[in-house]
Structures are given as C-alpha cells and as structure tokens.
C-alpha positions in Angstrom: 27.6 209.0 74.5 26.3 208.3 70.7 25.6 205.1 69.0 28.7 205.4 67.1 31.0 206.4 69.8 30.2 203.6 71.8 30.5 201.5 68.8 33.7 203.0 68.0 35.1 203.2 71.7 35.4 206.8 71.7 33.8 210.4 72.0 33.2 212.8 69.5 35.0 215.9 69.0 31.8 217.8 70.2 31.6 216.1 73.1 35.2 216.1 73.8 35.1 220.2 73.5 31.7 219.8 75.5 33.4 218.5 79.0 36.2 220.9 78.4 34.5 223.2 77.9 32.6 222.3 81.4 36.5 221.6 82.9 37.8 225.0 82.0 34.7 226.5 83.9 35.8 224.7 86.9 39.2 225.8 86.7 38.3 228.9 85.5 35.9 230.1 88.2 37.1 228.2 91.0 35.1 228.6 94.2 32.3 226.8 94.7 32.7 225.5 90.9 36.0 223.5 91.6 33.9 220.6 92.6 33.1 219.8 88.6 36.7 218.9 88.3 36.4 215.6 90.9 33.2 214.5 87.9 33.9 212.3 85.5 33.8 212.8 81.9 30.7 210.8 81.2 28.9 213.1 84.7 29.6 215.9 82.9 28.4 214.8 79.7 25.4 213.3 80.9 24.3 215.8 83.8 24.7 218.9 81.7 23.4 217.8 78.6 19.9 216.4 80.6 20.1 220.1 82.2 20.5 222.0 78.7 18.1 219.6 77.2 15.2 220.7 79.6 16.0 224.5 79.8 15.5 224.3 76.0 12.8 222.1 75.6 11.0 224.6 78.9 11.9 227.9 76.9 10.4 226.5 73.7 6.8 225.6 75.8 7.2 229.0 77.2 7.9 230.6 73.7 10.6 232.3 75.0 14.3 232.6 73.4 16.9 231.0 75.6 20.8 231.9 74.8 23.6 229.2 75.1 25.3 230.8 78.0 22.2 230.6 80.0 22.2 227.1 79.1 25.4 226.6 80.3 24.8 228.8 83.4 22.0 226.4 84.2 24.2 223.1 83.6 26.8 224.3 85.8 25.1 225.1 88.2 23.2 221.2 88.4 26.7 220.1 87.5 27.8 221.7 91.2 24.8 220.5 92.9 24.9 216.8 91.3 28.2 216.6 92.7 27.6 217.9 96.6 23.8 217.1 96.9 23.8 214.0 94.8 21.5 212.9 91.9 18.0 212.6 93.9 18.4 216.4 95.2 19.5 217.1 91.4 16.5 215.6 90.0 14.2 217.5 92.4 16.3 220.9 91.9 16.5 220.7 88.3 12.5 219.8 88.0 11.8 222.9 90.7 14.2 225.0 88.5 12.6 224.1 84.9 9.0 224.9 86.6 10.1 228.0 87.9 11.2 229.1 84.3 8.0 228.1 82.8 6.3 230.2 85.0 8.3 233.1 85.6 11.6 233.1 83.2 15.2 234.1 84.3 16.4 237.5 85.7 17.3 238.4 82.5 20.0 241.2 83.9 21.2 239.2 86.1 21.6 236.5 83.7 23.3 238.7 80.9 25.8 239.8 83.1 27.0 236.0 83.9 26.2 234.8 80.5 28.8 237.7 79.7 31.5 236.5 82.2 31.2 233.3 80.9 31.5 234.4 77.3 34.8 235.8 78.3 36.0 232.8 80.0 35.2 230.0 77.2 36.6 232.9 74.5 39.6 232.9 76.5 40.4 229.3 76.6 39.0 228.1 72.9 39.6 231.7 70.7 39.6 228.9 67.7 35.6 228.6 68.3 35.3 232.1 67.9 37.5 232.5 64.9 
C-alpha cells in the first residue's frame, strides 16, 4: 500500500482494480486458481506486485519485451503457489522462475495463447478499461 493510502486509510483506485482484477481471475478460471479467493487483499496486492515487479525488471536485463498479460500469468501463478506452498516455497519458485527467464525466456506460443484467454476474461469483466 502507498504512502498516502496508508496515511489516508485507504487504497487507491489502481490498486482497488489491481486485486479485482486478480479476484475475477480466481472466479473466472476456477480450478486450481480458486485458491486466490481465500488471499487477502493486501496478499494479493503484495505477492503479485513483487512477482510483476521482477518479471519486468528480469525482461529489461534480458532486453527482451514483456507484455502485461504475461505479467499477470506469472503473478497468478505465485499468487496460487503462495497460497498452497507458502511464502518460503514462493520465494525459491519465483527466484528459480525469474532465472529461468533470464536465461531462456517464455514459450512465447504457449504464452500468447494464455495471455489471450486472459485478455478475454479481464475484457469481459471491466469492458470500461478497454473503452
């Protein structure tokens, strides 16, 4: 959470849209992804944006172009094992993971086609981000 929204008590719109955003996934999905819904609204916050936060900061010492739903492929998939393998086993994943992309980058067909579906699902439930 910001400065100013803990100041002020609150979150900001962003982040507000940020965990929904994260929520509707869970819903939307289901399966194995249902598990985001028992997080709380600072877990979400917190756990995806340290996972999106080193995907970028890996593609940019890689010199490689990342796109948003990759990121948030990545963070929901830390988000799921954060909640069943805990934060230790997150930690170790995530650095693995970040490593891995460094060296070797993401299956970028297999990661379209998901970045795609998830497109579809966050268009779905928030049009008004898309208008």
């Amino acid at each position: 959470m910001g400065l100013l929204s803990k100041l002020l008590g609150g979150r900001t719109q962003a982040e507000k849209r940020h965990i929904e955003a994260f929520r509707t996934l869970g819903r939307s999905l289901g399966g194995e992804h249902k598990v985001i819904l028992e997080l709380s609204d600072s877990e979400i916050l917190k756990m995806s944006q340290d996972t999106m936060t080193a995907f970028n900061i890996a593609a940019k010492h890689a010199g490689r172009p990342i796109l948003i739903e990759s990121l948030f492929l990545m963070a929901l998939k830390f988000l799921r094992i954060y909640k069943t393998e805990g934060k230790d086993s997150y930690n170790e994943n995530l650095r693995l993971a970040v490593k891995n992309y460094i060296q070797n980058g993401f299956n970028e067909e297999e990661h379209r086609t998901l970045a795609n579906e998830l497109s579809n699902i966050i268009e779905n439930a928030y049009p008004e981000w898309f208008e």
